[in-house]
C-alpha positions in Angstrom: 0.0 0.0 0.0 1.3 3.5 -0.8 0.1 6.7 0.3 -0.8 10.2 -1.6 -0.9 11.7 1.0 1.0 10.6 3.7 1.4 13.6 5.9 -2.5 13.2 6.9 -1.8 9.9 8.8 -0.8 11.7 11.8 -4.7 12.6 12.1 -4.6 8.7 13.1 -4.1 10.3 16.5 -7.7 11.6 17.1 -8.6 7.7 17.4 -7.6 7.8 21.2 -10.4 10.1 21.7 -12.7 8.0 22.2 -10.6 5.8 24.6 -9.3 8.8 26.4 -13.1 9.9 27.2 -14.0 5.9 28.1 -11.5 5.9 30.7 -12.4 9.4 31.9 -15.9 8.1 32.4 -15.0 4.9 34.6 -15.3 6.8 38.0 -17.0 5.4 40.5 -19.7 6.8 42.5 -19.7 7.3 46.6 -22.4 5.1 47.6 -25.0 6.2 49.6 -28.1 3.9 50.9 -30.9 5.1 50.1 -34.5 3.0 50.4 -36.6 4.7 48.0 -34.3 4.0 45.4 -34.1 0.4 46.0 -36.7 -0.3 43.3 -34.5 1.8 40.4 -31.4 -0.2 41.4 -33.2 -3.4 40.5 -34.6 -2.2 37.2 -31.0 -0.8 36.2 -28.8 -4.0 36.9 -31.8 -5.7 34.4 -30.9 -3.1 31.9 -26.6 -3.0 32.8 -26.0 -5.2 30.1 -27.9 -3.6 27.7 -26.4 -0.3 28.0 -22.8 -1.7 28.4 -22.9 -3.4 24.8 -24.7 0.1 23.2 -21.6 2.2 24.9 -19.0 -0.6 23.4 -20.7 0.3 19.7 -20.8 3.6 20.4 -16.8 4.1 21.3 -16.2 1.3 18.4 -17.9 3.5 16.2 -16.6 7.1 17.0 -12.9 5.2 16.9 -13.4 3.9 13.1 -15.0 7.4 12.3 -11.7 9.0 13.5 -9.6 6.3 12.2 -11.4 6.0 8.6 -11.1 10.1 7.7 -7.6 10.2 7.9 -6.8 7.4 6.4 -9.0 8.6 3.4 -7.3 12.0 3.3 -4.2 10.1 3.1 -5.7 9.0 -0.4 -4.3 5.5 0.0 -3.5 3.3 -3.0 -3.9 -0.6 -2.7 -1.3 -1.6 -5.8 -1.5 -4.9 -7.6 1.4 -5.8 -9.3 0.7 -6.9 -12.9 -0.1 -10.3 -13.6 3.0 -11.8 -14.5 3.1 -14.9 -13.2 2.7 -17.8 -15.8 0.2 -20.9 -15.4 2.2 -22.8 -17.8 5.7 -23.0 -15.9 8.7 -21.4 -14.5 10.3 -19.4 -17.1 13.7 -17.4 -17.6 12.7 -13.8 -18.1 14.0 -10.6 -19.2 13.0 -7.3 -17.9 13.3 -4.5 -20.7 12.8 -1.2 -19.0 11.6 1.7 -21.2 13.8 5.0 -20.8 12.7 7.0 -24.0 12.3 10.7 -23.9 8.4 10.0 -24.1 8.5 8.7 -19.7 9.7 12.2 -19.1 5.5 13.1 -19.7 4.1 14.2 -16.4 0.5 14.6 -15.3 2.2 15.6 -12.1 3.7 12.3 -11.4 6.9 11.3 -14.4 5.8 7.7 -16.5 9.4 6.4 -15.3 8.8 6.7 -12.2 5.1 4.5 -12.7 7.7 2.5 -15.0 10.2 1.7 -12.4 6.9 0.3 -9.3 5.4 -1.5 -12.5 9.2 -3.2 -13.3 9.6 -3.6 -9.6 6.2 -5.4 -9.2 6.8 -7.6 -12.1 10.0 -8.6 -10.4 8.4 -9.3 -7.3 5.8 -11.9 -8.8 8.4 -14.1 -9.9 9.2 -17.5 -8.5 12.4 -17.9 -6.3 13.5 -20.4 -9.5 12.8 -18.1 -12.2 16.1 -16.4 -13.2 15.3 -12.8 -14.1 17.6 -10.1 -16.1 17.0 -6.1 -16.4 17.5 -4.6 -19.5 17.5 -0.4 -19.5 16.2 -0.1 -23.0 17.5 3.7 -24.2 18.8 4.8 -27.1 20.4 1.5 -27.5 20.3 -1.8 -25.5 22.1 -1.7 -22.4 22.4 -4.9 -19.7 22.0 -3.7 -16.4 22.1 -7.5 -14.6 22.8 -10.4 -16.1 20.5 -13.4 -15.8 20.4 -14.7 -12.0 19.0 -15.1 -9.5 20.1 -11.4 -7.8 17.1 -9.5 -6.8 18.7 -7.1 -5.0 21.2 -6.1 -8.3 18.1 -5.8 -9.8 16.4 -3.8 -7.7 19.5 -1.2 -7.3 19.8 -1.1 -11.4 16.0 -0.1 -11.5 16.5 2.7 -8.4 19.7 4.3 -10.4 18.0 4.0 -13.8 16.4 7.5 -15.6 15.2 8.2 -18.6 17.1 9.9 -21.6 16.0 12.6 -24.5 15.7 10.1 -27.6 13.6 7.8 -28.0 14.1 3.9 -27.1 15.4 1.1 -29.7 12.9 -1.1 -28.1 13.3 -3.5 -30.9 17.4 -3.5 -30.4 16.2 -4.4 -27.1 13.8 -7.1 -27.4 16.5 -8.9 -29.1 19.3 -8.4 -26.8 16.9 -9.3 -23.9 15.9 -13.1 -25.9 19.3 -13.6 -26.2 20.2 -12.9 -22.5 17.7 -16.2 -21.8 19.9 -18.7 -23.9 22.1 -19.8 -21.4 19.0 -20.6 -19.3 18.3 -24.5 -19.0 14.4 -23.4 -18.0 12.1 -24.8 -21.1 10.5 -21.3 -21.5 11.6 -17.8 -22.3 9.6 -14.7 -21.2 10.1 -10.6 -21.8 8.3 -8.5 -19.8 8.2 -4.8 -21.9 7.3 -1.6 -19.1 7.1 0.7 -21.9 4.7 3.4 -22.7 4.4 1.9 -26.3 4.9 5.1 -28.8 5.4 4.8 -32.2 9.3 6.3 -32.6 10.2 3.2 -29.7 8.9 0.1 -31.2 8.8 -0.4 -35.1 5.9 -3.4 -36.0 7.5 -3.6 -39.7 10.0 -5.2 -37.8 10.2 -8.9 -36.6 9.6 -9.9 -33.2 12.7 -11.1 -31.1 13.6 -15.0 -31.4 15.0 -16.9 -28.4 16.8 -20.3 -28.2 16.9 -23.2 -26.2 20.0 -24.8 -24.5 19.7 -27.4 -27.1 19.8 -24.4 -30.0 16.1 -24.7 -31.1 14.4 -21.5 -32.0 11.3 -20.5 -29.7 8.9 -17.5 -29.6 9.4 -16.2 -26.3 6.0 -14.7 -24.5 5.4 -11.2 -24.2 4.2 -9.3 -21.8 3.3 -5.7 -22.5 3.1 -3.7 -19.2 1.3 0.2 -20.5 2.0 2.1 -18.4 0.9 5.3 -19.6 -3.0 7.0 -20.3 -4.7 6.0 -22.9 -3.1 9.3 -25.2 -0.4 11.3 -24.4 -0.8 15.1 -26.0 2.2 16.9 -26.1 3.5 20.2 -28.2 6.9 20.8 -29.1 9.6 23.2 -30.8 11.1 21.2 -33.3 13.0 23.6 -35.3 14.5 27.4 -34.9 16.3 28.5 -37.2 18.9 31.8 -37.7 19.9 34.0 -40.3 21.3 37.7 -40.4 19.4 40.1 -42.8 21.4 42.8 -44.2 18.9 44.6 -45.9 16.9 45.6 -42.8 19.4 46.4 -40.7 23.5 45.8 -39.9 22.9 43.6 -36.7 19.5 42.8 -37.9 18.6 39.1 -37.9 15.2 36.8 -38.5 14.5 34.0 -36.3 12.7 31.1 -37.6 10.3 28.6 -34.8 8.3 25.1 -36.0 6.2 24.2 -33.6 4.5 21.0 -33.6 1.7 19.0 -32.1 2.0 15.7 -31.1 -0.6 12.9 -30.4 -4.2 14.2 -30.0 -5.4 17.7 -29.1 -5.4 20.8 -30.4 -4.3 24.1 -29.2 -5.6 27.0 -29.2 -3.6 30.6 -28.7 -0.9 29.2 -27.8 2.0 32.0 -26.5 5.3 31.7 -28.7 8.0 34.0 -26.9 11.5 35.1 -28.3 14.1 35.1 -25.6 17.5 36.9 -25.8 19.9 35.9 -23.1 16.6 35.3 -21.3 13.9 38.5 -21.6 11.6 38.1 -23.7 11.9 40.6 -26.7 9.0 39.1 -28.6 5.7 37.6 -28.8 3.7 35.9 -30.9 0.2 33.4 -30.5 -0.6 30.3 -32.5 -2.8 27.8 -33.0 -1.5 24.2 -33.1 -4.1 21.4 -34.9 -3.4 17.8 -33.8 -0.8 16.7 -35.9 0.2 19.8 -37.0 3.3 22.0 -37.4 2.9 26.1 -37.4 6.1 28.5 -38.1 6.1 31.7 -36.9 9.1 34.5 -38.0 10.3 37.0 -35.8 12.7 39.4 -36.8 15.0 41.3 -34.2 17.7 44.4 -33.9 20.7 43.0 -31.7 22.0 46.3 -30.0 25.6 45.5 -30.3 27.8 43.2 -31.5 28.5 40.2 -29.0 27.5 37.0 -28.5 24.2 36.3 -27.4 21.9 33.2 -26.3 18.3 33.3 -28.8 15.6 30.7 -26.9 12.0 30.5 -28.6 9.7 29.2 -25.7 6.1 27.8 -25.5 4.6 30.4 -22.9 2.8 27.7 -20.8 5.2 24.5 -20.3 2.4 21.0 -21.3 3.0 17.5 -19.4 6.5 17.2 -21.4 8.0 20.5 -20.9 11.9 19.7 -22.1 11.0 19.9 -25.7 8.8 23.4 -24.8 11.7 25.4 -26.0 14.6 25.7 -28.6 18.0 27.8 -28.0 21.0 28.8 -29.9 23.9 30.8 -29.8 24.1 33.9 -32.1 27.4 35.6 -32.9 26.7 39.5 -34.0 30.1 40.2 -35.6 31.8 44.2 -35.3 31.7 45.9 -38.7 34.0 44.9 -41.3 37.0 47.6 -41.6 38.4 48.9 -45.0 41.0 51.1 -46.1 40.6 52.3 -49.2 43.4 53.1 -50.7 42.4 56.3 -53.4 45.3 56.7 -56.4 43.3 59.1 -58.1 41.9 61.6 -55.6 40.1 65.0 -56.7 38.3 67.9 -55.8 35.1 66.8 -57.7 33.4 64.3 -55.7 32.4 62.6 -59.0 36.0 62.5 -61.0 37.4 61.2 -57.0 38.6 57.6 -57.9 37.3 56.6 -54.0 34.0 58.4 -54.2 31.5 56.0 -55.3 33.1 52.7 -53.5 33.2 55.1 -50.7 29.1 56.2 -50.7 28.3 52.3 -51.5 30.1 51.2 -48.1 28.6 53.9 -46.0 24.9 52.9 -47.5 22.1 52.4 -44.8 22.3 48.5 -44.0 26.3 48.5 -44.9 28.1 45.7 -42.9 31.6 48.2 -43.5 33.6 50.8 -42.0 35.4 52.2 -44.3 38.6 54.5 -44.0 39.8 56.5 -47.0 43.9 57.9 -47.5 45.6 58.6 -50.2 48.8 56.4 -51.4 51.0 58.7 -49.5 49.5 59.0 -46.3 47.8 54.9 -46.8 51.1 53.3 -46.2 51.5 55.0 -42.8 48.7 52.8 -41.4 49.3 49.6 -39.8 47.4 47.2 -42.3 46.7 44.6 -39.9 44.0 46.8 -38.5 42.2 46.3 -41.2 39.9 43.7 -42.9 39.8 44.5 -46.2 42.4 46.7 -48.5 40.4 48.3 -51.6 43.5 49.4 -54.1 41.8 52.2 -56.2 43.7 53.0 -59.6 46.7 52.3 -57.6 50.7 52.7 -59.1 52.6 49.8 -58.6 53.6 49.1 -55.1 57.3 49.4 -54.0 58.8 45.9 -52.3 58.4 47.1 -48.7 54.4 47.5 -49.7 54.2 44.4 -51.4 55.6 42.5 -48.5 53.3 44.3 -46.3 50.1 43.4 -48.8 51.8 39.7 -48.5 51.7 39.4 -44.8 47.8 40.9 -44.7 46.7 38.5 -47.4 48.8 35.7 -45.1 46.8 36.6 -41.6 43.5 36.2 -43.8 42.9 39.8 -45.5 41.1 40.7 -48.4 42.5 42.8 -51.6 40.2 44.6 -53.6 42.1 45.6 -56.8 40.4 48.2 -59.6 42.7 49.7 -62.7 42.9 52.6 -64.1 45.1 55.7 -65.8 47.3 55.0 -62.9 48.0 51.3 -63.4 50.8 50.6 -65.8 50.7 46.9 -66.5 54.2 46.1 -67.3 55.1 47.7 -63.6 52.3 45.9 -61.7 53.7 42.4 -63.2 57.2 43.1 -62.1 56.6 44.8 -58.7 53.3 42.5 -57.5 52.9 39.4 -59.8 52.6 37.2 -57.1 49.8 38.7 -56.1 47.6 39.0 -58.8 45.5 36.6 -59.8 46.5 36.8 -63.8 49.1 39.0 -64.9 48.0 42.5 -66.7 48.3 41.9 -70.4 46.8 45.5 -72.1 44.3 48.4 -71.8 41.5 47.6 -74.5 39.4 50.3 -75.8 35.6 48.4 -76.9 34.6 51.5 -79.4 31.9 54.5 -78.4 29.3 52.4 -77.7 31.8 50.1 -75.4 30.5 46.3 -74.4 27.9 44.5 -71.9 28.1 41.8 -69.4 27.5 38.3 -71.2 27.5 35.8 -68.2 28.6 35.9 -64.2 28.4 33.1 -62.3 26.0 33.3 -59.3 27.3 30.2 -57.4 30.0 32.4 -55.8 29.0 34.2 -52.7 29.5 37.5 -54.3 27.0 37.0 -57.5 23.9 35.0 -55.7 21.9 38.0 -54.8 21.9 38.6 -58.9 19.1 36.7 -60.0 15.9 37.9 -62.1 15.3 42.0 -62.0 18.5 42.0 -59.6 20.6 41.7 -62.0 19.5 44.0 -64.8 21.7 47.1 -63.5 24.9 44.9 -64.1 23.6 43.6 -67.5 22.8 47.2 -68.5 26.1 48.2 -68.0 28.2 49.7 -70.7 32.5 49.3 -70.3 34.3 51.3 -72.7 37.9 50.3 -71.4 38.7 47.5 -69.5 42.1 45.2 -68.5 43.1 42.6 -70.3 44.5 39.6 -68.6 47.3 37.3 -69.4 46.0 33.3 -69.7 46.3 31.6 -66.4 49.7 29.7 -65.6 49.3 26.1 -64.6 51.3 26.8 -61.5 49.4 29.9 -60.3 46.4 30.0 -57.8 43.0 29.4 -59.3 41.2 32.1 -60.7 37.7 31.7 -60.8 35.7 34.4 -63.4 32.9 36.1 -61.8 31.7 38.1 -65.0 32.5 37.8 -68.2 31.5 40.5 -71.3 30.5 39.9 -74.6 33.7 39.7 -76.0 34.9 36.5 -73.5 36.9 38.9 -71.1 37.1 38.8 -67.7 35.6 41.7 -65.8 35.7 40.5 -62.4 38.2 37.7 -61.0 38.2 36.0 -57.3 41.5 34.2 -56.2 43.1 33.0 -53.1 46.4 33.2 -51.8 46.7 31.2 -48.7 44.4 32.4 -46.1 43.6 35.8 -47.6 41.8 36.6 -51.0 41.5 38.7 -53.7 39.3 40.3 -56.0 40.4 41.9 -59.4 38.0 43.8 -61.0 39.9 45.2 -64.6 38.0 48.6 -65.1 37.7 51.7 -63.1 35.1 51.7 -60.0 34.3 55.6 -61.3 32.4 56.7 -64.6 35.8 56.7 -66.2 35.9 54.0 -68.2 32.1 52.5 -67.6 28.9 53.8 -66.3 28.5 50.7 -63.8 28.7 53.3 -61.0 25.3 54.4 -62.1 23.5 51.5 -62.2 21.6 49.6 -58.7 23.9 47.1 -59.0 27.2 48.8 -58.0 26.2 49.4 -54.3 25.5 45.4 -53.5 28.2 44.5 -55.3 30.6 46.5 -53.4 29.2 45.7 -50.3 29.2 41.7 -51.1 32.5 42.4 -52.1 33.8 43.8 -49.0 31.7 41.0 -46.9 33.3 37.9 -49.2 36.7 39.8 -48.9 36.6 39.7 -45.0 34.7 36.4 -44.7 31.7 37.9 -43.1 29.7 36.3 -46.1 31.3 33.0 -44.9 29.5 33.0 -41.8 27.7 29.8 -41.5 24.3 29.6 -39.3 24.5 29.1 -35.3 26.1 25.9 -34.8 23.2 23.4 -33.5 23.6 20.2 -32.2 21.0 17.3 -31.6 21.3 15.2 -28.0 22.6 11.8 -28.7 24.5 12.6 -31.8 28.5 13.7 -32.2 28.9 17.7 -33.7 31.4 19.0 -35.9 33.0 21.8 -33.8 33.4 25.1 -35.5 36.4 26.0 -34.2 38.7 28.2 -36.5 41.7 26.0 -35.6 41.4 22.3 -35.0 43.7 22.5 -32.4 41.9 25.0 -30.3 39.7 22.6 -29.0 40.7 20.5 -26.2 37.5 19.6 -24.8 34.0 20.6 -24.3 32.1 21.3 -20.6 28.5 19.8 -20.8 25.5 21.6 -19.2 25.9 19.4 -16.1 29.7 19.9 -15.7 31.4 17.3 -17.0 34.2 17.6 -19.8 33.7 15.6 -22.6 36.9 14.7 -24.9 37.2 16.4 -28.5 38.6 13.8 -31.3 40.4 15.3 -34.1 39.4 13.0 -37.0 41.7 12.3 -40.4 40.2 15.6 -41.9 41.8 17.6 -39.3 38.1 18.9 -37.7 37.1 18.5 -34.3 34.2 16.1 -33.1 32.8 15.7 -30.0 31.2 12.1 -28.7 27.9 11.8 -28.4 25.8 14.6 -26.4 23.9 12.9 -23.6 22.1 16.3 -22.3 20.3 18.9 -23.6 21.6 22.9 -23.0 24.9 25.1 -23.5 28.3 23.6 -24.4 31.0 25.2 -23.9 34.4 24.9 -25.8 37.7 24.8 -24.0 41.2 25.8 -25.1 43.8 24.1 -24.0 44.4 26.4 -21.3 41.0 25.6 -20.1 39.3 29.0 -20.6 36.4 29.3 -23.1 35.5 31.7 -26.0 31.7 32.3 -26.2 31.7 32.5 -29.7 32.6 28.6 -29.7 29.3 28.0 -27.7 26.4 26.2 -28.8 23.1 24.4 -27.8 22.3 20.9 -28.2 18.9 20.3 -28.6 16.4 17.5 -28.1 15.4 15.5 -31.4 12.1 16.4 -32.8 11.0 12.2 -33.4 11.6 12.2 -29.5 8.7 14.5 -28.8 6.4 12.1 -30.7 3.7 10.7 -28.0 1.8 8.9 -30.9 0.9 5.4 -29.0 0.0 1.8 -30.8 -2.7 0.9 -30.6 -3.0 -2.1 -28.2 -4.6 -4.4 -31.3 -1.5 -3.7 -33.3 0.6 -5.2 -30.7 -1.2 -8.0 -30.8 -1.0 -8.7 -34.2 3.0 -8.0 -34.2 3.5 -10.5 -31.6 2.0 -13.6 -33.5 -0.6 -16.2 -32.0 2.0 -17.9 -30.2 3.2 -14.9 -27.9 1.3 -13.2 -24.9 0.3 -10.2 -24.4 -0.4 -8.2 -21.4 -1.7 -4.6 -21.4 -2.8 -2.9 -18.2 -2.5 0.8 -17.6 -1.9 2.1 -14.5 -4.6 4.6 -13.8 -6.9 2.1 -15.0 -6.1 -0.1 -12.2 -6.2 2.3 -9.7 -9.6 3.7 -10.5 -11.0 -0.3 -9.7 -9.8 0.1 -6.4 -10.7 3.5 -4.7 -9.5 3.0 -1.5 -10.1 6.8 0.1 -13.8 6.5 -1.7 -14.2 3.3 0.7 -13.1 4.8 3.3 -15.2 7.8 3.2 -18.1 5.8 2.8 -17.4 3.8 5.6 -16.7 7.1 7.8 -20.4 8.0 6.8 -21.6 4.9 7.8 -20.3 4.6 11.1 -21.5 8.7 11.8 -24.9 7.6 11.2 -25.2 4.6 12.8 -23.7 6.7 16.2 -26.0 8.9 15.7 -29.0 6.7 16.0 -27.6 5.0 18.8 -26.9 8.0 20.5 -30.8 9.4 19.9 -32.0 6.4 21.7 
């Protein structure tokens, strides 16, 4: 018997009333003769035995009334075991606990923990001869006791056991727990399954286990299905969230993505949707949820500053299963891109200034840059590595000491925008800076009065994908008069990759690396000296993409996410950086550096923050991410009890028997009451005669 309530027992104590007031009452009289009296002594020794047995009732009854309440207020529960015991002989059986993500579903009291009394009774039942193993059926199979005849072992793996955040191989299981019985000289084989029987745990397209006999002959072992869940289990769940910047609205602007889903039956109605940044709630939205149904809601939000910051989206009111009622990642706002811009033609007339137009399309509303403008003379002076990107504008061949110092930017991962003009003398760029173009200049080619257009670019670079449809009409409009041509590309130099092409087959724009930096060569002037491109929609984006593909901000990849259970890619910018990762619970989980020279962590066993640690132990926040529960876990769909019957064959048992179904047959508190009343109106007629 088990208790609710226990705390009421100590009303228990109110039974002594009744006693307390019977022995209070046992005083004897001082006897006094009297003779007229002598008559009423007669009658009342006829009647002494009468009245004795109606005062016996009446403390009996006033003591079950005081006993009977507060034993009903302690809302005792009279637990039957499930019937596991077989008619047809002892048996060796296998105990395969269920620990999917699905027991963490609370109606105020977890399924594991119903799980675990249900596995515990089963247990119980079992003959002294009957050899008995546990298996904790998580993610994968996992033998907790071998077969034996250890009660206690299995008792102690049951009190230790919890459940996980994926959902349960339950078939995996099955098999590993018939083959645990082999070794068993006992004719018959028996699983006992505590599971709550959801669809992502148990696949029917799959066959049921097999056992063997000591002799080696196959037998269908019997099955007994222990539900201990209701008859539906509803949940709703974020199963998706989803990050990306957007440019165009703002520079630290970014639009967050949430699927929500319903699982199982029930719908909801108005359901609260908050955004969450490093935990206040910056937005709010309301949906409704139809069973089986998956809703997306967009939010879009202005980060302050640049930083590091943790994004949750979070069902307002938490249901029965509330791990999977939110979804988190880490966001990483970068600081502006910095440019120097490197002007070889500077004038008076903003519109004849080599710098001017690059310079107004960088400092556009939305711009990702900072740009900084000198001229040759004073751009030297400045200390290069200060900057991400290096626009050379119509520049005169660097001497060595500025080559070297372009080398050793493009070698700590700078970016080189490089633009020709009057200035640029072909034969003294090849000779001063070869190794740093991407093709060597060749000759100035005038295209006539009417000049050429743009015949192709190739929009699966970075730079060109925004150029689609109307997008790219501006470029395709545009009209070069003179442009740079370029010298074929040597078998031993660094790819160059064309980005647009004109109508005659020349290169207009060129991307190359050179180790960790990279460079863009664009072979006509960025003013309305040689083209009229300046003029056109399309110069402003594809200065800006420039810049952002130059620095590697158009690089940067969504927040890393990471799914519990499953190994993640760490994206470290060094492989080596890594030298472990702190869980949410504390404990520091090994990184593996695999043959590609990328860092991997082992599986995640928790949902929350990681952190990444250098080998010095400290962490960078950037590194952080989330791990996040599987969205197949949060799947309460149950079988339906007829389906697993039919999986398990004619020659297999089956067993269901829920546990609130057993307790509503046996209403001990309701008794109780009843009884209470009972007894209170039988005193009360005693006491009226």
């Amino acid at each position: 018997m088990t208790f609710g309530a226990p705390w009421m027992l100590l009303g228990l104590a109110a039974a002594l009333i009744p006693l307390l007031i019977h022995l209070f009452d046992r005083r004897r009289p001082r006897r006094v003769p009297f003779a007229a009296l002598a008559f009423v002594l007669r009658s009342q020794r006829r009647t002494a035995s009468r009245l004795k047995l109606k005062r016996i009732l009446l403390y009996a009854l006033r003591t079950l009334i005081f006993l009977a309440i507060p034993l009903a207020l302690a809302q005792p529960r009279w637990r039957h075991g499930a019937k596991v015991t077989s008619t047809r002989g002892l048996a060796a059986t296998a105990v395969v606990l269920d620990q999917s993500f699905a027991l963490r579903w609370s109606d105020g009291r977890p399924l594991f923990a119903r799980a675990q009394e249900e596995a515990r009774a089963a247990i119980r039942a079992l003959a002294p001869e009957e050899p008995a193993s546990l298996i904790l059926c998580g993610e994968r199979p996992a033998i907790a006791v071998p077969l034996g005849f250890d009660r206690g072992g299995l008792f102690t793996a049951l009190q230790l056991a919890a459940p996980g955040y994926r959902p349960a191989a339950l078939n995996q299981c099955l098999e590993s727990a018939a083959g645990t019985l082999d070794a068993s000289p006992l004719g018959r084989r028996r699983l006992i399954v505590v599971s709550a029987a959801t669809a992502t745990s148990l696949r029917l397209d799959v066959s049921p286990p097999r056992a063997h006999l000591a002799n080696g002959q196959e037998v269908v072992p019997d099955i007994d299905f222990l539900d201990i869940a209701p008859t539906s289990l509803p949940n709703r769940a974020l199963v998706g969230l989803r990050a990306e910047p957007v440019p165009e609205l703002g520079l630290r602007s970014w639009r967050f993505t949430a699927l929500t889903r319903s699982f199982a039956s029930g719908a909801s109605r108005d359901a609260q949707l908050n955004l969450e940044i490093d935990g206040a709630v910056v937005a709010k939205s309301f949906l409704n949820l139809e069973e089986q149904g998956t809703t997306q809601k967009v939010f879009t939000y202005d980060f302050p500053g640049s930083g590091v910051f943790e994004v949750t989206a979070r069902l307002a009111r938490s249901d029965a299963l509330a791990e999977d009622d939110h979804r988190s990642l880490i966001v990483n706002v970068p600081r502006p891109t910095r440019a120097l811009l490197i002007n070889g033609a500077p004038s008076s007339q903003k519109y004849r200034d080599e710098a001017y137009f690059v310079e107004s399309a960088l400092a556009a509303s939305g711009s990702p840059v900072k740009a900084t403008t000198r001229d040759p003379d004073a751009a030297w002076n400045e200390n290069l590595m200060d900057f991400d990107a290096l626009f050379l504008l119509n520049v005169a061949a660097p001497s060595s000491e500025h080559v070297q110092r372009i080398e050793r930017f493009l070698s700590k991962g700078g970016g080189v925008f490089l633009s020709v003009g009057d200035n640029v003398n072909p034969e003294a760029w090849n000779a001063a800076a070869g190794w740093i173009l991407p093709r060597k200049f060749r000759v100035v080619k005038t295209a006539g009065t009417t000049g050429i257009g743009v015949r192709r670019i190739s929009q699966a670079h970075p730079i060109m994908a925004p150029f689609v449809e109307r997008a790219r009409e501006g470029l395709f409009a545009a009209r070069f008069l003179r442009f740079m041509l370029l010298e074929p590309g040597e078998a031993d130099a660094a790819p160059a990759e064309p980005l647009v092409v004109l109508d005659d087959g020349a290169l207009l724009l060129v991307a190359s690396q050179r180790g960790k930096g990279r460079i863009l060569f664009f072979v006509s002037t960025v003013d309305r000296d040689w083209n009229d491109l300046v003029l056109t929609p399309s110069f402003l984006p594809l200065i800006q993409r420039s810049a952002g593909w130059l620095s590697g901000t158009l690089d940067r990849q969504e927040p890393l996410q990471a799914t519990v259970g499953e190994p993640t890619e760490l994206a470290t910018p060094d492989s080596q950086l890594a030298s472990g990762v702190k869980a949410p619970s504390g404990a520091i989980l090994p990184v593996v550096v695999t043959a590609d020279g990328t860092s991997q962590t082992p599986p995640l066993r928790e949902p929350g923050r990681y952190r990444v640690l250098e080998p010095d132990e400290t962490t960078r926040p950037e590194l952080d991410f989330f791990a996040n529960i599987e969205p197949t876990a949060s799947d309460t769909t149950r079988i339906p009890e007829t389906d697993l019957k039919t999986w398990t064959g004619q020659t297999a048992s089956i067993e269901t028997a829920t546990v609130d179904a057993r307790r509503r047959a046996f209403p001990a508190w309701t008794f109780l009451f009843m009884l209470a009343a009972v007894a209170f109106f039988i005193e009360g007629v005693l006491v009226r005669k």
